[in-house]
VOGU-3710 file (C-alpha; in Angstrom, 3 decimals, decimal comma):
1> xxxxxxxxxx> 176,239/62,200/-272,152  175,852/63,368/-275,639  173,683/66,629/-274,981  176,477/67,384/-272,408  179,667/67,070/-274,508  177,583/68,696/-277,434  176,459/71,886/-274,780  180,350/72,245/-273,717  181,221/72,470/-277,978  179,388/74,319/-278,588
11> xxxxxxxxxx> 180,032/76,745/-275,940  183,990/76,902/-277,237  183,800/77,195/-281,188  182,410/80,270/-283,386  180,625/77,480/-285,479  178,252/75,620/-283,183  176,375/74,449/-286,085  179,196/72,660/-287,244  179,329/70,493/-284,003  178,069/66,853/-283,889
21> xxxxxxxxxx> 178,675/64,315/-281,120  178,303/60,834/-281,735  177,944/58,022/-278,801  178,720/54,746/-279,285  178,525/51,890/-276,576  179,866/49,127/-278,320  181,245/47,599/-274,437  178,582/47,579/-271,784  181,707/49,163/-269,505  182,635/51,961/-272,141
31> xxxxxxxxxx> 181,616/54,866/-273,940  183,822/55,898/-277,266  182,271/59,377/-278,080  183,449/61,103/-281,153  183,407/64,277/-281,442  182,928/66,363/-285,063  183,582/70,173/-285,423  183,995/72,024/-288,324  187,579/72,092/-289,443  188,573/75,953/-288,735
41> xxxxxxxxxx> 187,246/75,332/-285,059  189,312/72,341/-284,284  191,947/74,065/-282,434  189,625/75,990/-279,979  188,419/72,641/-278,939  191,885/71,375/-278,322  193,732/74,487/-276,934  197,066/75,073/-276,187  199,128/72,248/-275,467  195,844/70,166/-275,735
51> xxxxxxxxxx> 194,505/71,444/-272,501  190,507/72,594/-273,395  190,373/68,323/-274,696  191,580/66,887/-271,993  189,530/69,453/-269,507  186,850/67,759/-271,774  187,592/63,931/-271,170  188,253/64,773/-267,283  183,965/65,914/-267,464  183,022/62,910/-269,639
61> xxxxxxxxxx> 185,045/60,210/-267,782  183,462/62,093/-264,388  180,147/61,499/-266,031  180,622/58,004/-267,423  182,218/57,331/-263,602  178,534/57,650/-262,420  177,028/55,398/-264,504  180,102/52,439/-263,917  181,894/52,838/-267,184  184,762/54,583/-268,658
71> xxxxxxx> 184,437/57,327/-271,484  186,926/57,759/-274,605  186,651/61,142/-276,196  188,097/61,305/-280,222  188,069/64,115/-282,011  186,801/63,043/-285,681  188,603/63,948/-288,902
//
C-alpha cells in the first residue's frame, strides 16, 4: 500500500524527494495513510476542485478493498 501511494506522488509533484507516505493500521479493518509532500507541491497532488486526491483515495480504498479493510488518505501539514 505504501510503495503504491508513494509511486503515484511521486509521479505528480516536481519534488519527489519531498514525498513521504506513512501507514498506520491502528483498526485491524482500516488503513489511515498520511500523506507528506513538500509544501509548493501540495496543490498538484490535490488538483482542481480536489479531483487528482480523490482519484487517489478511489486507488487506495480499491486496494485496501482487497485485503477486507477500508483506506483513509490525509494529506499532512
Amino acid at each position: 500500500m505504501k510503495e503504491y501511494i508513494e509511486f503515484i506522488a511521486k509521479s505528480l509533484v516536481d519534488n519527489p524527494s519531498g514525498v513521504s507516505v506513512e501507514v498506520k493500521s491502528e483498526d485491524e479493518k482500516v488503513y489511515h495513510i498520511h500523506l507528506k509532500v513538500s509544501p509548493e507541491d501540495v496543490g498538484k497532488v490535490i488538483g482542481k476542485q480536489g479531483k487528482i486526491i480523490s482519484a487517489i483515495r478511489v486507488l487506495a480504498t480499491s486496494v485496501a478493498g482487497r485485503e477486507g479493510k477500508r483506506a483513509i488518505l490525509e494529506i499532512a501539514d
